[in-house]
C-alpha positions in Angstrom: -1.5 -50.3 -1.0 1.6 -49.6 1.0 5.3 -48.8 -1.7 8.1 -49.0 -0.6 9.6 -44.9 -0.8 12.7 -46.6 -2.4 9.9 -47.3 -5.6 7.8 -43.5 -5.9 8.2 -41.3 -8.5 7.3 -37.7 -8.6 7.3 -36.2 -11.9 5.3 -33.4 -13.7 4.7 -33.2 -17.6 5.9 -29.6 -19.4 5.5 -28.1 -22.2 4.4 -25.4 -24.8 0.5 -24.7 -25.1 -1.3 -27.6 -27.0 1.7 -29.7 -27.3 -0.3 -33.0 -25.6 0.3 -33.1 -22.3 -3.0 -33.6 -20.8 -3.7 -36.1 -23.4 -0.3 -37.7 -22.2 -1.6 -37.6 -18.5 -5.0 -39.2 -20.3 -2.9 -42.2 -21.8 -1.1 -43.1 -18.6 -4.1 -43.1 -16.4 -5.1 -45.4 -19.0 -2.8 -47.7 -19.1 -2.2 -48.0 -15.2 -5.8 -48.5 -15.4 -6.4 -45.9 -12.8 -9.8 -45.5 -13.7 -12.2 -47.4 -15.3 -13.0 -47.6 -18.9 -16.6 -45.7 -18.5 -15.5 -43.1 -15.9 -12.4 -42.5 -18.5 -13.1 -39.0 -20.7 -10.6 -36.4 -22.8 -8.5 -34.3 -20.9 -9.8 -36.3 -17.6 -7.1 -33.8 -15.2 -9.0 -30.5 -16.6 -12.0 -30.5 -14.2 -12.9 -26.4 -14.2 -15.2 -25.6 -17.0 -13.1 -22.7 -18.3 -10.2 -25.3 -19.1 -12.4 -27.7 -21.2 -13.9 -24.2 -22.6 -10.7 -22.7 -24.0 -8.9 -25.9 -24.5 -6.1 -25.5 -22.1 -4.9 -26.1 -18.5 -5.6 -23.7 -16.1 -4.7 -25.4 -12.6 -2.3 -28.3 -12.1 -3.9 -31.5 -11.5 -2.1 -34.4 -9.6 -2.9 -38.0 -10.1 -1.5 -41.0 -8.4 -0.5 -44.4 -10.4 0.6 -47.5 -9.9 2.5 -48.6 -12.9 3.9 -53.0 -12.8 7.1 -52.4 -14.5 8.9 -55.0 -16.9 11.3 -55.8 -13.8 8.8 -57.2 -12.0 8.9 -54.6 -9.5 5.6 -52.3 -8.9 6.1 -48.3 -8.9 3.9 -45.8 -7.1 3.6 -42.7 -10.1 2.6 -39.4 -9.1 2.1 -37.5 -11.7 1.2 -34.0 -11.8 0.1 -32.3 -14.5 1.1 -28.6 -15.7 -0.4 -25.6 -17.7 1.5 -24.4 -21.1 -0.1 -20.9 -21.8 3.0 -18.1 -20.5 -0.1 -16.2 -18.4 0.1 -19.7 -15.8 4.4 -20.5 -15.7 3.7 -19.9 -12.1 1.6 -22.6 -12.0 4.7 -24.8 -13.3 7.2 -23.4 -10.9 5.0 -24.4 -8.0 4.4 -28.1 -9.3 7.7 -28.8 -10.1 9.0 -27.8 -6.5 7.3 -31.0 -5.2 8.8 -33.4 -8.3 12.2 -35.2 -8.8 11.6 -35.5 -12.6 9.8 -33.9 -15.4 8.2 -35.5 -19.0 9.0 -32.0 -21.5 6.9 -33.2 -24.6 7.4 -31.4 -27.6 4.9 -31.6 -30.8 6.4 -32.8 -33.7 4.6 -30.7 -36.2 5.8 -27.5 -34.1 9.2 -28.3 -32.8 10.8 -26.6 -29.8 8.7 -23.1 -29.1 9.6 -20.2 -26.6 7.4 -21.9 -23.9 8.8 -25.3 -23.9 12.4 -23.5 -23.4 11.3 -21.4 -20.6 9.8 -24.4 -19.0 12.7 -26.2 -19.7 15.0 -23.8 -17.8 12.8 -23.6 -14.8 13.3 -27.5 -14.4 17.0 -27.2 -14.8 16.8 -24.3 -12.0 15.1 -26.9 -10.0 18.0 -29.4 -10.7 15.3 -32.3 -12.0 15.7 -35.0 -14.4 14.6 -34.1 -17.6 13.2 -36.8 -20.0 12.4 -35.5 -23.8 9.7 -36.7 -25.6 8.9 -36.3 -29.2 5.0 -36.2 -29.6 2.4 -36.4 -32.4 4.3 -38.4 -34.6 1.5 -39.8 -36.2 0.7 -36.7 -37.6 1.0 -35.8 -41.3 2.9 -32.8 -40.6 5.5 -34.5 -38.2 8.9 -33.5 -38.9 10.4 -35.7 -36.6 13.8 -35.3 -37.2 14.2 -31.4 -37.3 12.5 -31.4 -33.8 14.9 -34.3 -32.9 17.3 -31.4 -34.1 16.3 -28.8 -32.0 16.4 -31.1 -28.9 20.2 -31.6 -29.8 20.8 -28.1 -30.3 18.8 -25.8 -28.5 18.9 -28.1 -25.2 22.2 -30.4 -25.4 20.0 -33.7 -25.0 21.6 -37.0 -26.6 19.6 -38.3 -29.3 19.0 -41.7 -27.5 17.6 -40.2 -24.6 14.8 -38.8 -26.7 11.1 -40.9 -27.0 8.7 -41.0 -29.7 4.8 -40.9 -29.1 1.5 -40.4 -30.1 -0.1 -39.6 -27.1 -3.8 -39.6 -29.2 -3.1 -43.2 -29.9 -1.0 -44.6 -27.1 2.3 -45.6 -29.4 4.8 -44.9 -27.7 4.0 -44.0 -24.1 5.2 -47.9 -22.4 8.6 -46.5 -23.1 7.6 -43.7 -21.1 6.5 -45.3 -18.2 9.5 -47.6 -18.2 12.1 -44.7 -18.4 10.2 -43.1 -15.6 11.0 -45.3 -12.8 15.0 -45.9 -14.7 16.1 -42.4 -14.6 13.5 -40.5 -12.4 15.6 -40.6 -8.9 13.2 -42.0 -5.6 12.3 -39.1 -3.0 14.8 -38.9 -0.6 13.3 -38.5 3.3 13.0 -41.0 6.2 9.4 -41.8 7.2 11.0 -41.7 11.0 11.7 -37.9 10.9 10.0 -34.8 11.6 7.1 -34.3 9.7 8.3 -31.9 6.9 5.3 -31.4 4.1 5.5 -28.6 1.2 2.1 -27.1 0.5 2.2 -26.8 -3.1 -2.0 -25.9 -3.7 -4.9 -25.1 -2.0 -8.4 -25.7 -2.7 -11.5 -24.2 -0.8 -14.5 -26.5 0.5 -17.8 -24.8 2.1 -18.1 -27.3 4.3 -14.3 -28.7 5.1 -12.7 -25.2 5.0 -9.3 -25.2 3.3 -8.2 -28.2 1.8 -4.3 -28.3 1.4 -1.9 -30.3 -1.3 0.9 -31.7 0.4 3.7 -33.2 -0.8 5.8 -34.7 2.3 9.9 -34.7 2.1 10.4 -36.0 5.4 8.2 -37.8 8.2 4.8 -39.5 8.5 1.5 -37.7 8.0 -1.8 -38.9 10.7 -5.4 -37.5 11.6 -3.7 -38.3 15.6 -1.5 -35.8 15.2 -2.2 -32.0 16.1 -0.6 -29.8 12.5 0.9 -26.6 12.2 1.6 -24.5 8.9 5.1 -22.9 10.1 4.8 -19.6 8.7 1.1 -18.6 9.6 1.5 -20.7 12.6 -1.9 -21.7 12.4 -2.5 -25.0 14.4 -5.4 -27.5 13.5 -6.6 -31.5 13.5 -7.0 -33.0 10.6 -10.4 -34.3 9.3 -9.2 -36.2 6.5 -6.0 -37.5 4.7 -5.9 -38.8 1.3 -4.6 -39.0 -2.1 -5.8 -38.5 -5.7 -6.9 -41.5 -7.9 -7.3 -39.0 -9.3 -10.3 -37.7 -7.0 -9.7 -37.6 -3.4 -9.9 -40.5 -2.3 -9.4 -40.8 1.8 -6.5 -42.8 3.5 -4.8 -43.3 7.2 -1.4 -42.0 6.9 1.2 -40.2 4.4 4.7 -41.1 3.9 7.7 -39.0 3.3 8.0 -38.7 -0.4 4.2 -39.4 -1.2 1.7 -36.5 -2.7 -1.6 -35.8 -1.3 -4.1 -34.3 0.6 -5.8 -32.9 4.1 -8.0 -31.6 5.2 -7.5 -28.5 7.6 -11.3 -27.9 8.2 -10.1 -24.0 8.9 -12.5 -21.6 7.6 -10.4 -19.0 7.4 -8.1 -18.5 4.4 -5.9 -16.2 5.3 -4.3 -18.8 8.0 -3.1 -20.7 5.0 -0.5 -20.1 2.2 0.9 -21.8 -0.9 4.4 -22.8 -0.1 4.7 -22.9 3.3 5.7 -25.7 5.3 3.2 -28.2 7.4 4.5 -30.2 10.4 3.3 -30.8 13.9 3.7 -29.2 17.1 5.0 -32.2 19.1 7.8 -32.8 17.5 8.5 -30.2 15.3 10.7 -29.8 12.4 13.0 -26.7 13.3 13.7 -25.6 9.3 10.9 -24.4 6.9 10.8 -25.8 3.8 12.4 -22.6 0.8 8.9 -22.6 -0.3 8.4 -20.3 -3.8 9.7 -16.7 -4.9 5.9 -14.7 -4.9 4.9 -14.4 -8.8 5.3 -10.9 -10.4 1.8 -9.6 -11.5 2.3 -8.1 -15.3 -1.2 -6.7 -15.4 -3.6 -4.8 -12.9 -7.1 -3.6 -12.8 -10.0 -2.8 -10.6 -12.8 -5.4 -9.9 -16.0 -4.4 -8.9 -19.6 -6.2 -8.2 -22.5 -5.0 -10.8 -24.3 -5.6 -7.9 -25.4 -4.9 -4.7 -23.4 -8.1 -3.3 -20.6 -7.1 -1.4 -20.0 -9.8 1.0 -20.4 -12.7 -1.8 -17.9 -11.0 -4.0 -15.5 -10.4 -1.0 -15.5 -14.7 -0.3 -15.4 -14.8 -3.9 -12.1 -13.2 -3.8 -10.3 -14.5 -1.0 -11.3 -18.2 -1.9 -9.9 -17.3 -5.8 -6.8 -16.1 -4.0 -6.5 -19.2 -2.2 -6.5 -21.5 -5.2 -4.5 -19.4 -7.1 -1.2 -18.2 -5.5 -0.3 -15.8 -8.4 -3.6 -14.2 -8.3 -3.2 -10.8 -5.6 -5.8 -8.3 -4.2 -5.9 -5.4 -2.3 -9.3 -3.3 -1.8 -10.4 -0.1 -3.5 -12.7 2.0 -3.7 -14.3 4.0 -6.6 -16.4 6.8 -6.2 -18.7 5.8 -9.5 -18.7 1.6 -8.9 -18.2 1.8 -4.9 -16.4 -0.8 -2.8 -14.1 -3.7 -5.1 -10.7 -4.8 -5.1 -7.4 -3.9 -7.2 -6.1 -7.1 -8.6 -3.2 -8.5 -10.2 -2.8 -10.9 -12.9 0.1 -12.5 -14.9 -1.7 -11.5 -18.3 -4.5 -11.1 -20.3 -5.6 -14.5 -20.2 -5.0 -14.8 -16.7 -7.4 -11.6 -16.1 -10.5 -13.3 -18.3 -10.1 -16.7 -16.9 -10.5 -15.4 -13.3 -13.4 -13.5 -14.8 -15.0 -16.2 -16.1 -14.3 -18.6 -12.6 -16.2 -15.7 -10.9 -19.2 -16.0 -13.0 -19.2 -19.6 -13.7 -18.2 -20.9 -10.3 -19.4 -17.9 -7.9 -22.9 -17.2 -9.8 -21.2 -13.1 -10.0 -20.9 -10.3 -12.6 -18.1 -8.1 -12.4 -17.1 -4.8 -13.7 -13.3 -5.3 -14.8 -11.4 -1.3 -15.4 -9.0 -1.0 -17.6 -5.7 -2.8 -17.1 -2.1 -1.1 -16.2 0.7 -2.1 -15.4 3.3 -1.0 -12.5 4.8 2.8 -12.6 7.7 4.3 -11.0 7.1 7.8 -10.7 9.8 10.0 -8.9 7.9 13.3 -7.8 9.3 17.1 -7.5 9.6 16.7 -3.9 11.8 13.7 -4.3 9.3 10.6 -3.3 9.6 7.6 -5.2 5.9 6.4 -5.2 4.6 2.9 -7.5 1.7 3.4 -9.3 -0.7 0.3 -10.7 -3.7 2.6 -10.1 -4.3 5.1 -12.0 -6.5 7.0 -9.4 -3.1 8.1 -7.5 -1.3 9.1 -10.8 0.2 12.4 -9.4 -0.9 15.6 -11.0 1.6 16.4 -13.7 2.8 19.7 -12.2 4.3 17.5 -9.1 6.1 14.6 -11.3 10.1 14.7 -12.2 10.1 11.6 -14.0 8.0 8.3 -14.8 9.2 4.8 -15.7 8.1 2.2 -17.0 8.5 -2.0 -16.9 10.4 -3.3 -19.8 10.2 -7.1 -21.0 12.5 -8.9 -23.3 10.0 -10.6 -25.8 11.3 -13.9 -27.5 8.9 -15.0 -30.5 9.1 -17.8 -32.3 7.6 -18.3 -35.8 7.9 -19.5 -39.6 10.2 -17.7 -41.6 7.2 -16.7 -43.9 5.4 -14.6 -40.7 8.6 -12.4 -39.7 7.5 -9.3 -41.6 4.2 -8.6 -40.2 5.3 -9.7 -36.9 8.1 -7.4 -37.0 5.3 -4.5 -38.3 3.6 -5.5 -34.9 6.4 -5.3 -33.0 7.6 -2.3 -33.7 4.0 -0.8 -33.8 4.5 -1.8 -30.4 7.2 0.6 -29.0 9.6 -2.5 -29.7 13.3 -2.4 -29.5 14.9 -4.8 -32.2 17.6 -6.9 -30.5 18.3 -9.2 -32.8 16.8 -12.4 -35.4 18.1 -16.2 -35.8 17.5 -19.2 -37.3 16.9 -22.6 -36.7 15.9 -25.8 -37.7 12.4 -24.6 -39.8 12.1 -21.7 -37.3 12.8 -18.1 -36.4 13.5 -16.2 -33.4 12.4 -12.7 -32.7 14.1 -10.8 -29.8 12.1 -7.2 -28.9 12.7 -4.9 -25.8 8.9 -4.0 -25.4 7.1 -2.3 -22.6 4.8 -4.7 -20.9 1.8 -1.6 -21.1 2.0 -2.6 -25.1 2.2 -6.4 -25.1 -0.2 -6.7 -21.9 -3.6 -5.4 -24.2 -4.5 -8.2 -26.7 -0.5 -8.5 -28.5 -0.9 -12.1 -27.9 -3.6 -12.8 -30.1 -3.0 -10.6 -32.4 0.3 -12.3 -32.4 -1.1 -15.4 -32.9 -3.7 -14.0 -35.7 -1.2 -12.3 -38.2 0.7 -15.9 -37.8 -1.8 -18.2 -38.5 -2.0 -19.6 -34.7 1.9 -20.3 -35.6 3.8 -18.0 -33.7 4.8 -18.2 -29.7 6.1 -15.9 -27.1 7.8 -15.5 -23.6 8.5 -12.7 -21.9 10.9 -11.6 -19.4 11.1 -8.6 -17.1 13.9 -6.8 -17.7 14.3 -3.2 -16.2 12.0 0.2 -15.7 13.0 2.8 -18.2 12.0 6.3 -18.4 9.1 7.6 -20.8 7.1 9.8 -21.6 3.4 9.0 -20.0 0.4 10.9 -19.1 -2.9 10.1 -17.5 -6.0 10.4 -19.5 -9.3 11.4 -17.6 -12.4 10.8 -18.8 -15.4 13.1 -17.6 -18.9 12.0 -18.1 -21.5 15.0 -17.8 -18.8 16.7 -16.6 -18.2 14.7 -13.4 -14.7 12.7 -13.5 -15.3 8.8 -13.6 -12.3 7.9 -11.6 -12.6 3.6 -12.6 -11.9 5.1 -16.8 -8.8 6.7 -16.1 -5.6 5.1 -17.6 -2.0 6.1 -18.3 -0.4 6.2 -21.4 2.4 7.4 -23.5 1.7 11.6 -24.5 2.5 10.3 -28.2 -0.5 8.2 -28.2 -3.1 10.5 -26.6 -4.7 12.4 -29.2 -5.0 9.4 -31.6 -6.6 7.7 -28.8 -8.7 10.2 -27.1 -10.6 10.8 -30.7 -10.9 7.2 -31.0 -12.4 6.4 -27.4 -14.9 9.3 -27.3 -16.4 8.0 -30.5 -16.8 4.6 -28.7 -17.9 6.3 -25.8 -20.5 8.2 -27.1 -22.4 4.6 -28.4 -21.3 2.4 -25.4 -22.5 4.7 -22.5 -26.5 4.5 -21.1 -28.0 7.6 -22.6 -30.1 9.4 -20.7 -33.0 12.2 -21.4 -30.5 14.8 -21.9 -27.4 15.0 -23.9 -24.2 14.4 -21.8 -20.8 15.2 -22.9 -18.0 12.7 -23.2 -14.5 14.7 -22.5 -10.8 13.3 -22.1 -8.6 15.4 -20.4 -4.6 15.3 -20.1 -2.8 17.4 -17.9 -5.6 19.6 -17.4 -6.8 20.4 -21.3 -9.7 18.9 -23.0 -8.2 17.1 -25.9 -11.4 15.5 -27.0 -15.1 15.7 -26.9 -18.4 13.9 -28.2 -21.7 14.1 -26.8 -23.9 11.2 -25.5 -27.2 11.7 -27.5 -30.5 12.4 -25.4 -33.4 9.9 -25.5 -35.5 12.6 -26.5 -34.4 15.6 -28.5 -33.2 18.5 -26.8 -35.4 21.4 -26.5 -32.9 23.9 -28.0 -31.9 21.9 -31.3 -35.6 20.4 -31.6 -36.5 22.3 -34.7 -40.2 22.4 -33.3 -42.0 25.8 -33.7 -42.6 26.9 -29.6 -43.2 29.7 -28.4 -39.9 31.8 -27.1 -41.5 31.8 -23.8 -42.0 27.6 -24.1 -38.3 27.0 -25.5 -37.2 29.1 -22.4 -38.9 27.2 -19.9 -37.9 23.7 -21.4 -34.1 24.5 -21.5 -34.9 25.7 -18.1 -36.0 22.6 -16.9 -33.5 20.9 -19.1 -30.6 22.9 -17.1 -31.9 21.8 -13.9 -31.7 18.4 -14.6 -28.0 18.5 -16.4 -27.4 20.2 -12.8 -28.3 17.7 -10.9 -27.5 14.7 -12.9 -23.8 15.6 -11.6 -24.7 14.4 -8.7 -26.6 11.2 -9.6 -24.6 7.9 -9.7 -23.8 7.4 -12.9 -24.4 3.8 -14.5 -21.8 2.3 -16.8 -22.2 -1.6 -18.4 -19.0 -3.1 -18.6 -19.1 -2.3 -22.4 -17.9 1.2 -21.6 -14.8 -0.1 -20.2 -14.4 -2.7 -22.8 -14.0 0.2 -24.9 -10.9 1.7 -23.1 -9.7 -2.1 -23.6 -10.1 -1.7 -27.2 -8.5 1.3 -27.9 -5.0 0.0 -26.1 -4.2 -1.9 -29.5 -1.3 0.1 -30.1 -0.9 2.2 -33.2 -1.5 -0.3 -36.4 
């Protein structure tokens, strides 16, 4: 069905974490009767298995509409559907580059949290219209008109511009899809220009090779036509055009201002990036598309096969990479675990879900080390060197000064939850800044190093809250502190992968603490082996790994002198050359180094 470009509308739908907005996405799919009633399910948009697992959106989903307005006139919706959780912003800053519009739903038993306002200013950076939408008023806790409040105050909307829905029940949403097409400006573009198509996501087929989103700002898209991605400048034919109804469905040509899909049939992943600029190389357009700023990875930590399986793990990797723009690699290589990759993550969350894609999707078991974060370390010799692996921490005796990312850390909460939060805060290394109120709310404002909020502070956040309390965080600058690195020697051999930094104030606390968990988590073997942390060249801490059979020495048994001898000989041997076996560790051992970063409550 050909539209007219004078009658599409892009739009995404934003907001905080489990504020509705799949289910929103659900009820318009619905009602334009996209799909059918049987194929229709919950959460229809969230297709990985770790979304429907954990309740949340991972990816952004696109779906094309066609909605018969009350005008008479027919509208060609595409909508695109965003994540919530902080860990995937990213995510929302790439979707909304290809949009005109945005839905920003806020739940009426919550009212405005830190994530729908971060959201919100990343539309207004984009210069979109923004349409507010009340949601869950059905709901025995609604408090409609404080969150009507907030809108007013926090964001300067006027109250008749604001919608009430239920998007569980459908009340409500026909207002919604008739101040779409009213407000929500047409694409602007001429089908007669050079093709000009923003690659806004990137999906991997075996068979196809790379399958690219596109949304198109000027020209027409055709399988005649021979493509070119401007910034790679890799050129291929494409296979297949389509758009999403909301699976791929195939089609001749795309339009300037449509959303959809093609099909590269390039195998290799590297020839193609999120946000670069498709066109083709007859008649070329001769200015790239701005594209997006490269995400800011809060978290790193080493990735390694618990197999054998190098070249599945590797594909693994790249193909990850290519779906997910703020996920970034580089390889390493540990001396205990062997060939993997240093990775980058926006947060915690971020970290497990692509641990759980690579099991659930890939069939693979990884080893994750413990995460860091980005160090600036100025040496004696005056280099400025950044650190996010531990393994090239300098030796004390050659550093001047370390420093460390800062984030500004807005938390929102009941009045009711503001001590224990500030306790955990402050537990934290936090800086106060300062406290206000609002409509049924508070707002906490912390200077906190990311090292301390990037281990588990989110849910403990949300435990000592009740699941009430939210968070954003902003980078802010590197300041200087006090860190060391902690080695950890097993048998007396130094397992590179434990190693982690950490502030000197915090080490002896921890090092007791981890050897303890150490000593239970590591394989034990038919000797005892030591457990040792060591910080700037001292052994701060010790336990040993029991024996799986008791130690000649220390066995109590009456031998002979001359049999004792000979067994701790033998016994000596063995501890001898055990430093030079490859030493086995479950991913338990480095769970425990996970563990232990709680910070000090």
């Amino acid at each position: 069905m050909k539209i007219q470009s004078k009658n599409i509308r892009n739009f995404s739908i934003i907001a905080h974490i489990d504020h509705g907005k799949s289910t929103l996405a659900d009820r318009i799919i619905e009602k334009t009767l996209t799909v059918s009633k049987r194929d229709m399910k919950e959460q229809l948009l969230d297709s990985m298995d770790v979304e429907r697992e954990h309740g949340i959106t991972v990816k952004s989903r696109t779906v094309r509409t066609f909605y018969e307005a009350k005008n008479g006139h027919k509208y060609q919706y595409n909508l695109i559907d965003t994540p919530g959780h902080v860990d995937f912003s990213y995510e929302v800053s790439k979707s909304l580059a290809a949009c005109e519009g945005v839905l920003l739903i806020v739940d009426a038993t919550q009212g405005v949290q830190a994530q729908t306002i971060a959201n919100y200013n990343i539309a207004m950076e984009n210069e979109l219209v923004i349409i507010p939408v009340v949601n869950k008023i059905d709901s025995f806790n609604a408090n409609i008109e404080q969150t009507c409040q907030q809108l007013i105050d926090v964001m300067q909307f006027n109250e008749e511009d604001i919608l009430y829905i239920s998007a569980k029940t459908g009340q409500g949403v026909d207002k919604v899809l008739e101040r779409i097409h009213s407000v929500i400006p047409a694409p602007t573009g001429t089908a007669d220009s050079p093709l000009k198509a923003l690659v806004f996501d990137l999906q991997y087929d075996p068979f196809r090779g790379v399958i690219a989103y596109l949304r198109l700002f000027e020209g027409t898209l055709s399988k005649d036509k021979t493509l070119r991605f401007m910034v790679t400048q890799a050129e291929f034919n494409a296979t297949e055009l389509g758009v999403f109804l909301p699976h791929m469905q195939p089609t001749d040509v795309l339009r300037a201002g449509e959303v959809g899909y093609v099909v590269t049939g390039l195998k290799e992943v590297q020839k193609v990036k999120i946000g670069d600029t498709l066109t083709t190389t007859t008649d070329p357009s001769q200015q790239p598309l701005p594209g997006y700023k490269e995400s800011k990875s809060m978290v790193y930590a080493g990735l390694f096969p618990s197999d054998d399986n190098d070249k599945d793990f590797q594909n693994a990797i790249h193909r990850l990479a290519l779906n997910d723009s703020s996920f970034c690699y580089e390889e390493e290589r540990s001396e205990v675990l062997g060939k993997g990759f240093r990775c980058g993550f926006l947060g915690m969350l971020h970290l497990q879900i692509i641990r759980e894609r690579l099991e659930k999707e890939y069939g693979l078991t990884v080893l994750i080390t413990a995460p860091n974060v980005t160090y600036q370390v100025l040496t004696k010799d005056g280099q400025e060197l950044r650190i996010n692996n531990p393994v090239y921490y300098p030796t004390f005796d050659k550093i001047k000064t370390v420093k460390e990312p800062y984030g500004v850390v807005t938390i929102t909460l009941p009045e009711e939850h503001v001590g224990d939060i500030m306790k955990l805060a402050t537990s934290r290394k936090g800086i106060f800044i300062d406290l206000n109120y609002q409509v049924n709310q508070t707002i906490l404002h912390y200077e906190i190093p990311t090292s301390e909020i990037a281990y588990h502070f989110f849910n403990q956040l949300k435990s000592l809250s009740h699941g009430y309390a939210t968070m954003d965080v902003q980078f802010m600058d590197y300041r200087e502190a006090d860190l060391v690195k902690m080695d950890i020697l097993v048998n007396y051999v130094k397992i590179d992968a434990l190693a982690f930094i950490l502030h000197r104030e915090d080490a002896y606390r921890v090092a007791a603490d981890l050897v303890m968990k150490l000593k239970h988590t590591i394989p034990r073997k038919l000797y005892p082996m030591p457990v040792q942390v060591v910080v700037e060249g001292i052994v701060i801490a010790r336990e040993d790994v029991p024996p799986l059979r008791k130690n000649a020495a220390v066995s109590g048994d009456k031998k002979s002198i001359s049999k004792k001898q000979a067994l701790l000989h033998r016994q000596n041997i063995n501890k001898r050359n055990m430093e030079h076996m490859n030493i086995q560790l479950p991913q338990e051992v480095f769970n425990s180094i996970l563990d232990i970063n709680i910070g000090n409550d």
